[in-house]
mmCIF file of the N, C-alpha and C atoms, coordinates in Angstrom:
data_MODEL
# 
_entry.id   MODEL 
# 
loop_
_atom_site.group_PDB 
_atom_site.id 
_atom_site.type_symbol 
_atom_site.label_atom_id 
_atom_site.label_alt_id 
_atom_site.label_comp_id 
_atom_site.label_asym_id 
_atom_site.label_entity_id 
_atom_site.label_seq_id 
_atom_site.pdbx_PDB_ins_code 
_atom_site.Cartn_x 
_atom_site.Cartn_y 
_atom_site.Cartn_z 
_atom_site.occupancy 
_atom_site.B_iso_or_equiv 
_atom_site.pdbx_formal_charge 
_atom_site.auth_seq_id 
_atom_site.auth_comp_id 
_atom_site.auth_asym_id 
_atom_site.auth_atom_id 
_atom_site.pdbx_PDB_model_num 
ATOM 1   N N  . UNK A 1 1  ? -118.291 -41.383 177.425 1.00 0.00 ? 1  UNK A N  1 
ATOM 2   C CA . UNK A 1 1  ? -118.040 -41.030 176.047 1.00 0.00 ? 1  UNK A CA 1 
ATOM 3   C C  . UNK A 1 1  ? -116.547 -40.762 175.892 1.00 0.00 ? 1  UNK A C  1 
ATOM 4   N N  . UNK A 1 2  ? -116.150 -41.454 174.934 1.00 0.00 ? 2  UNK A N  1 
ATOM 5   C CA . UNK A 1 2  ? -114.190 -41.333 174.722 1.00 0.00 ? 2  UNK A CA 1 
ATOM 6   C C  . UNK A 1 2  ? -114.277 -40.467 173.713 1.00 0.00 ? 2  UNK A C  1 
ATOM 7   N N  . UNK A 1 3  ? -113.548 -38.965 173.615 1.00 0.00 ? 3  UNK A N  1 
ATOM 8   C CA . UNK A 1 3  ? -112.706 -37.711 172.511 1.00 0.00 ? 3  UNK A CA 1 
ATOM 9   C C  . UNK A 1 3  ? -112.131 -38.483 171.722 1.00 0.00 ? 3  UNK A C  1 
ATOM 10  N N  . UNK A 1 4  ? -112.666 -38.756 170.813 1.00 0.00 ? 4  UNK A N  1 
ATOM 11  C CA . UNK A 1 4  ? -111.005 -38.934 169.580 1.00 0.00 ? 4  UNK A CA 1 
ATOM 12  C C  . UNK A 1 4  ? -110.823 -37.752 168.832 1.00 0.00 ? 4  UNK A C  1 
ATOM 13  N N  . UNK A 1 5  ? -109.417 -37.882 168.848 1.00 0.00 ? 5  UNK A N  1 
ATOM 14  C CA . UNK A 1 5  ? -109.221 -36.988 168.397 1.00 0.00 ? 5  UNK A CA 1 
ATOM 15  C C  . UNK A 1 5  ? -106.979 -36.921 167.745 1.00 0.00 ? 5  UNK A C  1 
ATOM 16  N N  . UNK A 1 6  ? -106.505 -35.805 167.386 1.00 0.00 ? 6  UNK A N  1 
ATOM 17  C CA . UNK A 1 6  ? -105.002 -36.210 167.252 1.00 0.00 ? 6  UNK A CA 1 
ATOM 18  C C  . UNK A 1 6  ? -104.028 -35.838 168.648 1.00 0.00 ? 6  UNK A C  1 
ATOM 19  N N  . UNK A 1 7  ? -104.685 -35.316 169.972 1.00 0.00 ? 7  UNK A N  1 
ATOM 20  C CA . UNK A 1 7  ? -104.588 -35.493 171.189 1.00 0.00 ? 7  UNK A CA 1 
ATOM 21  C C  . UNK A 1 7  ? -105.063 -36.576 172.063 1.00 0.00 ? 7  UNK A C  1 
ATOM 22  N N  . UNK A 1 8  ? -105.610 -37.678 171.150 1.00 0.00 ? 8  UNK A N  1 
ATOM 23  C CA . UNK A 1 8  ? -105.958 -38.995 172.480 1.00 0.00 ? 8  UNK A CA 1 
ATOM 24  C C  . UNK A 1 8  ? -104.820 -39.597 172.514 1.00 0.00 ? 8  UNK A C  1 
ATOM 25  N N  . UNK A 1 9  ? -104.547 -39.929 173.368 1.00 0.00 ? 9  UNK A N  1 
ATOM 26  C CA . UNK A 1 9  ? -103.360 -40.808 173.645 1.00 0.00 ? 9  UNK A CA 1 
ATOM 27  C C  . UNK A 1 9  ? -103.499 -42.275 172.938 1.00 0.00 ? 9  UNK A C  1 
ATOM 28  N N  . UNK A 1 10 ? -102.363 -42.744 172.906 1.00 0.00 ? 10 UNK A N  1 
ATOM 29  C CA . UNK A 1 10 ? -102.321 -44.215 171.753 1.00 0.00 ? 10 UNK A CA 1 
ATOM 30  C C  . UNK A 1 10 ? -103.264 -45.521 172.648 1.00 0.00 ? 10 UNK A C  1 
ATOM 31  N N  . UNK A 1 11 ? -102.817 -44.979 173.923 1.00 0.00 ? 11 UNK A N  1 
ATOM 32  C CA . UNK A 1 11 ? -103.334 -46.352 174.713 1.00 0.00 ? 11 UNK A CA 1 
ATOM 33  C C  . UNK A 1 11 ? -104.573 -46.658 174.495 1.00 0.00 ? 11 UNK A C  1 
ATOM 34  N N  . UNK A 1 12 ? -105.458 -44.971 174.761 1.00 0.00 ? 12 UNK A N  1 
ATOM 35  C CA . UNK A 1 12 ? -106.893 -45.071 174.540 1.00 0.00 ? 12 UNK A CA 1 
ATOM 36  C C  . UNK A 1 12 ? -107.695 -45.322 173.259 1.00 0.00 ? 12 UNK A C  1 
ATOM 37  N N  . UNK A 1 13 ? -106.623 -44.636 172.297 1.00 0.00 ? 13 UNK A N  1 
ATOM 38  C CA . UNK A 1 13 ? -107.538 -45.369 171.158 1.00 0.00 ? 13 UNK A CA 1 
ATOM 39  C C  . UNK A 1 13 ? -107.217 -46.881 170.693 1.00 0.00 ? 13 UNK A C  1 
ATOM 40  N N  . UNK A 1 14 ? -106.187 -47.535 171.601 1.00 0.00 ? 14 UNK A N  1 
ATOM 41  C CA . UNK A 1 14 ? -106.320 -48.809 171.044 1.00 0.00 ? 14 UNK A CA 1 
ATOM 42  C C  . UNK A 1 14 ? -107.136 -49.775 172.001 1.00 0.00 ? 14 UNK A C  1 
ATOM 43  N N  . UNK A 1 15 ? -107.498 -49.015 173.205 1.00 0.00 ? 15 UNK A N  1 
ATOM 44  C CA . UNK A 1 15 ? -109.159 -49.436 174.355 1.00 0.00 ? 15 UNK A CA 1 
ATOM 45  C C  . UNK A 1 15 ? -110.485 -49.529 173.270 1.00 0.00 ? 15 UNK A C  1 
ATOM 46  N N  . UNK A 1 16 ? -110.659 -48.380 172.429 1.00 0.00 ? 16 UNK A N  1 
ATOM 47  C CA . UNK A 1 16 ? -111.460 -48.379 171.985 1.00 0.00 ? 16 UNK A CA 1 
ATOM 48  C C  . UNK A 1 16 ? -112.418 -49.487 171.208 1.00 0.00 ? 16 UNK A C  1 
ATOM 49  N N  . UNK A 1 17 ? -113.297 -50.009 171.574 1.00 0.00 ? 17 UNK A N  1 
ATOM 50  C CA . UNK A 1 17 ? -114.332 -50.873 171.339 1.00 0.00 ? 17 UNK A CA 1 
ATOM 51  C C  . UNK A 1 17 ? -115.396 -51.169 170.341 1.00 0.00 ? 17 UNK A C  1 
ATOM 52  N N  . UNK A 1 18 ? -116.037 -52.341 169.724 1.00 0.00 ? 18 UNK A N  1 
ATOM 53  C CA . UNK A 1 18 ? -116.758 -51.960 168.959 1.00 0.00 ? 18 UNK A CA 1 
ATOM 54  C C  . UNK A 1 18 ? -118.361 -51.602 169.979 1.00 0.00 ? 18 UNK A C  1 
ATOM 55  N N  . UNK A 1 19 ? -119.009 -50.997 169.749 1.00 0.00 ? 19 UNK A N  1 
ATOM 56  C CA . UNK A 1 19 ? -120.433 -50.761 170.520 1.00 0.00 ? 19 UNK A CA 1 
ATOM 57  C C  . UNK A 1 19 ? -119.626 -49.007 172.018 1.00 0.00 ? 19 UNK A C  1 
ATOM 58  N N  . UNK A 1 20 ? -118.916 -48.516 171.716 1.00 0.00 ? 20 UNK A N  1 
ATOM 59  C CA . UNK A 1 20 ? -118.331 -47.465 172.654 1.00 0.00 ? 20 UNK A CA 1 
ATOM 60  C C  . UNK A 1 20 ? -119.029 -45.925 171.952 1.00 0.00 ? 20 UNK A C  1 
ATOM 61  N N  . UNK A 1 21 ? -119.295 -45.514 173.215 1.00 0.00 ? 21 UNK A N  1 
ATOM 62  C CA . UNK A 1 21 ? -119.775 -44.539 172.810 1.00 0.00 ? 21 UNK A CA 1 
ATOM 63  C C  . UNK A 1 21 ? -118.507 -43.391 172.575 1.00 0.00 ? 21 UNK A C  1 
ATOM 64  N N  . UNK A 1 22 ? -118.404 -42.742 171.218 1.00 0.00 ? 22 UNK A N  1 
ATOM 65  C CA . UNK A 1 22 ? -117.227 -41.777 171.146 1.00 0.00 ? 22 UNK A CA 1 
ATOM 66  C C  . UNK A 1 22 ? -117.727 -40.319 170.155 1.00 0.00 ? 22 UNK A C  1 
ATOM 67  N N  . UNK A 1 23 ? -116.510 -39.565 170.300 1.00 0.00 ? 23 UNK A N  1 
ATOM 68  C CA . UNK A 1 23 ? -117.460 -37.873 169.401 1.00 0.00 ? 23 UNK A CA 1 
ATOM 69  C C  . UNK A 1 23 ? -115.834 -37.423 169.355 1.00 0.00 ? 23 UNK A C  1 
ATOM 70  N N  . UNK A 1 24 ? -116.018 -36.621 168.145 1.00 0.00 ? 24 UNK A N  1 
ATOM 71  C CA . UNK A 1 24 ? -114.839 -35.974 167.465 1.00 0.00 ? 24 UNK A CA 1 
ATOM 72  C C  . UNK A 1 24 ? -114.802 -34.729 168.243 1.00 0.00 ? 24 UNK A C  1 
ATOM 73  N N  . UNK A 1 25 ? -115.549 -34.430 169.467 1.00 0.00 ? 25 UNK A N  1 
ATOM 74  C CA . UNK A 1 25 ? -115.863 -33.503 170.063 1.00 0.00 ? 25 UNK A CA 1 
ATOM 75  C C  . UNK A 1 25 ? -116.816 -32.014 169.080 1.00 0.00 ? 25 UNK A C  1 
ATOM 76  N N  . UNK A 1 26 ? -116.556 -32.163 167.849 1.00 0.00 ? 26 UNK A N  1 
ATOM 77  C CA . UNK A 1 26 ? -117.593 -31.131 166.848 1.00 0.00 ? 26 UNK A CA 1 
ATOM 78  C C  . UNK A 1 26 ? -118.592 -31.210 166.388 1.00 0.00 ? 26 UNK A C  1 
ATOM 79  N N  . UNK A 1 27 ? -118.881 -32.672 165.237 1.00 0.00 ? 27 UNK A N  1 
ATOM 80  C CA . UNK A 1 27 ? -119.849 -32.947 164.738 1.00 0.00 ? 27 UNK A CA 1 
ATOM 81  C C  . UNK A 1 27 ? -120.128 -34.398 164.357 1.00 0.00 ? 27 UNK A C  1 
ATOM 82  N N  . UNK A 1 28 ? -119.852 -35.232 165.212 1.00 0.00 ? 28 UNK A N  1 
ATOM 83  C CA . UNK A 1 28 ? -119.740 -36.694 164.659 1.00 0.00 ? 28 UNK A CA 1 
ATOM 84  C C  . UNK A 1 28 ? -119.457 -37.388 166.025 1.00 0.00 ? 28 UNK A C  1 
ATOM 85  N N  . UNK A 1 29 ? -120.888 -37.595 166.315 1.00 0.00 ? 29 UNK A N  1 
ATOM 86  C CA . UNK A 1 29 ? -120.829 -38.653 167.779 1.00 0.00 ? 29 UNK A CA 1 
ATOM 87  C C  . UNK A 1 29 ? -121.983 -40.014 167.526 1.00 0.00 ? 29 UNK A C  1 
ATOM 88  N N  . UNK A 1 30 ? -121.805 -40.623 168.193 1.00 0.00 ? 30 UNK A N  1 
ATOM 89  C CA . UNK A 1 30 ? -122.469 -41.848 167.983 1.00 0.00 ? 30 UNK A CA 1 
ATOM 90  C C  . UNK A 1 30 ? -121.512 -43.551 168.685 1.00 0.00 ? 30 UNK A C  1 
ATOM 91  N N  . UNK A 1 31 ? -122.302 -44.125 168.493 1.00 0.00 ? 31 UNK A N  1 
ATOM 92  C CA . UNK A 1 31 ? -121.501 -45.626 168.695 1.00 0.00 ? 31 UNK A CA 1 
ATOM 93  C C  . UNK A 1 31 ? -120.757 -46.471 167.610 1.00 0.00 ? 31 UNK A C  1 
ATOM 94  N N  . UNK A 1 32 ? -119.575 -47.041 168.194 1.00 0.00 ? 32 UNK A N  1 
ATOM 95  C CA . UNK A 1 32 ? -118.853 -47.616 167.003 1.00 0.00 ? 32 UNK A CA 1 
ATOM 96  C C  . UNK A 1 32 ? -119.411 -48.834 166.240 1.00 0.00 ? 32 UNK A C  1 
ATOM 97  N N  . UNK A 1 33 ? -119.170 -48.780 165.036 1.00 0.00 ? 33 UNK A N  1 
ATOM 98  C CA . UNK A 1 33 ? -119.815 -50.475 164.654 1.00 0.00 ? 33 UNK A CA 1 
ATOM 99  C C  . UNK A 1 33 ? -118.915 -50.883 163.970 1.00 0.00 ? 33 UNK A C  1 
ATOM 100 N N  . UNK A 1 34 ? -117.376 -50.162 163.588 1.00 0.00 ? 34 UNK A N  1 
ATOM 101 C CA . UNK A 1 34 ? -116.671 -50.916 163.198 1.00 0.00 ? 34 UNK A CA 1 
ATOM 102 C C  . UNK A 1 34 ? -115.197 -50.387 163.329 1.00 0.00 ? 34 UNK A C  1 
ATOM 103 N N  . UNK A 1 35 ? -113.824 -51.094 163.363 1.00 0.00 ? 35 UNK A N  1 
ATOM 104 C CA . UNK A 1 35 ? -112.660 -50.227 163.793 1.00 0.00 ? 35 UNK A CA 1 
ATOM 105 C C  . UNK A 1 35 ? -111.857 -50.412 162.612 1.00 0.00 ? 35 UNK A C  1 
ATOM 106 N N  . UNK A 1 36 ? -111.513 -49.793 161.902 1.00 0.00 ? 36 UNK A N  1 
ATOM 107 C CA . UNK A 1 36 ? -109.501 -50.015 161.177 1.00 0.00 ? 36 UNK A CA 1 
ATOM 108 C C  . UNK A 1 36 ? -108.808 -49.279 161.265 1.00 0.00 ? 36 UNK A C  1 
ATOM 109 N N  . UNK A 1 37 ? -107.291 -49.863 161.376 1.00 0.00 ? 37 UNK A N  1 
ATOM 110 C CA . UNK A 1 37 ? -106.073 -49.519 161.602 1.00 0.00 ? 37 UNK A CA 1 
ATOM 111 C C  . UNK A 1 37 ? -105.060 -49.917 160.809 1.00 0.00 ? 37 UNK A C  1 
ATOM 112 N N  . UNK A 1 38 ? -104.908 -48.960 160.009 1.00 0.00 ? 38 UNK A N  1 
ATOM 113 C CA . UNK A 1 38 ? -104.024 -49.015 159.317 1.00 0.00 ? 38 UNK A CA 1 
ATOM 114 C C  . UNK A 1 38 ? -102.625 -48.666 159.187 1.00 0.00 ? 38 UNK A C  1 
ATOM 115 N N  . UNK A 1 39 ? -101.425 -48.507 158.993 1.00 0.00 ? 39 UNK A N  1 
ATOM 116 C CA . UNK A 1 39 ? -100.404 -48.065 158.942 1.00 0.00 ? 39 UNK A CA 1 
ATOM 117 C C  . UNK A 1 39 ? -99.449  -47.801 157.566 1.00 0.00 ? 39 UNK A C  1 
ATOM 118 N N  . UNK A 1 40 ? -99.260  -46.306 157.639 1.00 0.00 ? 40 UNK A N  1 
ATOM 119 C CA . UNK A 1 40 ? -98.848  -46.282 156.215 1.00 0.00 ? 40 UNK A CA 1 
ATOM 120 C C  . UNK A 1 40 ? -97.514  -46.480 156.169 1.00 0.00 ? 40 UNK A C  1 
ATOM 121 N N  . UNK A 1 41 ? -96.519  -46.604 157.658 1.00 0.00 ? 41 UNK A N  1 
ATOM 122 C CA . UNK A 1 41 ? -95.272  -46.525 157.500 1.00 0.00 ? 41 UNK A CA 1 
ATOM 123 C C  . UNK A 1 41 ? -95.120  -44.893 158.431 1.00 0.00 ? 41 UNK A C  1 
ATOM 124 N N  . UNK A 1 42 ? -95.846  -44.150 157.897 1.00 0.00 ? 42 UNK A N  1 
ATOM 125 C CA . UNK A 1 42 ? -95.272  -42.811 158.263 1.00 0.00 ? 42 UNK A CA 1 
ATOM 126 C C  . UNK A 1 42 ? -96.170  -42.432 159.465 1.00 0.00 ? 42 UNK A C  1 
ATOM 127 N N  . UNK A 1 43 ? -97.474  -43.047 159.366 1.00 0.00 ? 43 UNK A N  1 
ATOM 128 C CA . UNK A 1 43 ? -98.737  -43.095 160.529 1.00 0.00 ? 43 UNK A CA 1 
ATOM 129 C C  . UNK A 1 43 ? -99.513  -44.017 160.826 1.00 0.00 ? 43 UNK A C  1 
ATOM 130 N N  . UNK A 1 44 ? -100.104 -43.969 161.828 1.00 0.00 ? 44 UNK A N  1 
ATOM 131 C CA . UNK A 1 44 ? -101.165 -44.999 162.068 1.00 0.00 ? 44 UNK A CA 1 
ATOM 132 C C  . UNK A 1 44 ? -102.377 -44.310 161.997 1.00 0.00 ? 44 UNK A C  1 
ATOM 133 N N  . UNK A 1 45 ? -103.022 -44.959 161.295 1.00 0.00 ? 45 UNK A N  1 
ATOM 134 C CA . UNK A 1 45 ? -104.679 -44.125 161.005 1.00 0.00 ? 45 UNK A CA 1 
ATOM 135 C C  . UNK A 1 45 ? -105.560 -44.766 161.337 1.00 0.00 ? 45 UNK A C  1 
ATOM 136 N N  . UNK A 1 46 ? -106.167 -44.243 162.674 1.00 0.00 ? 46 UNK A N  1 
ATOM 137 C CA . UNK A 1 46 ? -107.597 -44.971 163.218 1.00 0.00 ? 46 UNK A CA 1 
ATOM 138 C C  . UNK A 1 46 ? -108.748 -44.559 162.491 1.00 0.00 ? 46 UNK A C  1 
ATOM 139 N N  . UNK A 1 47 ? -109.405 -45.568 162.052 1.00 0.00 ? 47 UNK A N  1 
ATOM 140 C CA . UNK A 1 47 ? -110.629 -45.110 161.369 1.00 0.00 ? 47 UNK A CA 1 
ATOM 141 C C  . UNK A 1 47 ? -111.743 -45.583 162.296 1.00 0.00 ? 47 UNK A C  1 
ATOM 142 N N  . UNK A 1 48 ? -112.976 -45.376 162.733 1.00 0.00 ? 48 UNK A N  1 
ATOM 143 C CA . UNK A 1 48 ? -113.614 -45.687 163.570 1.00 0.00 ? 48 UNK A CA 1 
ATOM 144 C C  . UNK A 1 48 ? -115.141 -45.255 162.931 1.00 0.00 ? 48 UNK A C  1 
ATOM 145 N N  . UNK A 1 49 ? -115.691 -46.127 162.360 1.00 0.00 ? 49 UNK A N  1 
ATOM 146 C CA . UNK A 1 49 ? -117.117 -46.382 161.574 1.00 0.00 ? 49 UNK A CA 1 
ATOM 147 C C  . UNK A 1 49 ? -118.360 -46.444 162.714 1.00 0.00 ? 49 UNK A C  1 
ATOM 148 N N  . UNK A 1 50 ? -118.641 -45.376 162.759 1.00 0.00 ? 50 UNK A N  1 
ATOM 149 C CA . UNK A 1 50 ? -120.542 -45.326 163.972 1.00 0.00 ? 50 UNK A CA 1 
ATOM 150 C C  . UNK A 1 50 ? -121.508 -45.322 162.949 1.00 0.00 ? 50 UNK A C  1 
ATOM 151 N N  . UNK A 1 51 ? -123.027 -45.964 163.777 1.00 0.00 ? 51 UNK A N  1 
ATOM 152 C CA . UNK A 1 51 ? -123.595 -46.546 163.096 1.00 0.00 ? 51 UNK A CA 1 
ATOM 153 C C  . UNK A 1 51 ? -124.207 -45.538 162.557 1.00 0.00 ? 51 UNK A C  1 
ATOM 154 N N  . UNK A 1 52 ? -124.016 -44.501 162.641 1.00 0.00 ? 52 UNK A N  1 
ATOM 155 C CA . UNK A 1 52 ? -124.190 -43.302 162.122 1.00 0.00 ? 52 UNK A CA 1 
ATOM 156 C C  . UNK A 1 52 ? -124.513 -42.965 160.623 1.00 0.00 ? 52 UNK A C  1 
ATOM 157 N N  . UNK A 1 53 ? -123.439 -43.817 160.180 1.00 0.00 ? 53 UNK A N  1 
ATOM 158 C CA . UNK A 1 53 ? -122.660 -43.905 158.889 1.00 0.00 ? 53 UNK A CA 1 
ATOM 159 C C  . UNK A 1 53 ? -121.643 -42.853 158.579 1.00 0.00 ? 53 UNK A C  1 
ATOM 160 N N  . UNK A 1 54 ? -121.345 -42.042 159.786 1.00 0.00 ? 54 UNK A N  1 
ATOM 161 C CA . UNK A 1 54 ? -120.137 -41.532 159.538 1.00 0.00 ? 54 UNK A CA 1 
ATOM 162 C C  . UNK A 1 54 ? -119.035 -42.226 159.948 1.00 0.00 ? 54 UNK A C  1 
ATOM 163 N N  . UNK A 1 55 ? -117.237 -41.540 159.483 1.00 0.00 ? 55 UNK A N  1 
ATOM 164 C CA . UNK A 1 55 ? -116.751 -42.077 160.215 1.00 0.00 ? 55 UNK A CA 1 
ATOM 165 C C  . UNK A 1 55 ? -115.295 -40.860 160.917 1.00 0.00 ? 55 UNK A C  1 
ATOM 166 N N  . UNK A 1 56 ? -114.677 -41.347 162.005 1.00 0.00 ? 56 UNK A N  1 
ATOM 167 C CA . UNK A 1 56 ? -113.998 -40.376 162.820 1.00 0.00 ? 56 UNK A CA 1 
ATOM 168 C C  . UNK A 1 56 ? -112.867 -41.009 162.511 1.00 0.00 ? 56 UNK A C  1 
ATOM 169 N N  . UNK A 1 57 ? -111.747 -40.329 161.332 1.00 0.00 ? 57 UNK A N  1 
ATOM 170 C CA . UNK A 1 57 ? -110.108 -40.730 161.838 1.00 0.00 ? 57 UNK A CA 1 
ATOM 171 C C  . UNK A 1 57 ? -109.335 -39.725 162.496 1.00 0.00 ? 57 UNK A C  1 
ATOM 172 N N  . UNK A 1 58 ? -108.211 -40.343 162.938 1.00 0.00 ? 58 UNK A N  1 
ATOM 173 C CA . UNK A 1 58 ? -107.323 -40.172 163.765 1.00 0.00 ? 58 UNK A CA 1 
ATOM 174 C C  . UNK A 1 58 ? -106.123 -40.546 163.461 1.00 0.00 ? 58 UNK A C  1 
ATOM 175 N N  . UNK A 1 59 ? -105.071 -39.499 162.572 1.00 0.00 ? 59 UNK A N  1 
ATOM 176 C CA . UNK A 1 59 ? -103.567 -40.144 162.407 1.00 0.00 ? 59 UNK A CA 1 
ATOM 177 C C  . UNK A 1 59 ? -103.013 -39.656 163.529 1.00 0.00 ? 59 UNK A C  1 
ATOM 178 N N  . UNK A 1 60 ? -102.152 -40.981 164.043 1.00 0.00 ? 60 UNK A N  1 
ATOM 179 C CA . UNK A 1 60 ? -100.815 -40.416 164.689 1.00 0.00 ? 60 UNK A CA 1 
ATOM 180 C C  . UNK A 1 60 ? -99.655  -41.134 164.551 1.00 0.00 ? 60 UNK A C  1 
# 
């Protein structure tokens, strides 16, 4: 199971997979079913969609 979180390192969240098992470590764990990455200029914002229907971001 991979932490996301605004302490994962860049490498690992760009490992991150669709079908990976991951948890915000609080309240939102499950498998991924979908990834975006966006960049506003000022951050990069991982969004990471489990089939949950929640979803876990991550700016850094």
């Amino acid at each position: 199971m991979i932490r996301l979180n605004s302490d994962t390192p860049n490498d690992i969240l760009q490992d991150v997979k669709i079908g990976d098992m991951v948890t915000d470590t609080f309240s939102k764990t499950g498998l991924v079913e979908s990834i975006e990455i966006k960049d506003d200029g000022l951050y990069r914002i991982y969004e990471f969609n489990l089939v949950t229907g929640r979803t876990i971001t991550v700016k850094k």
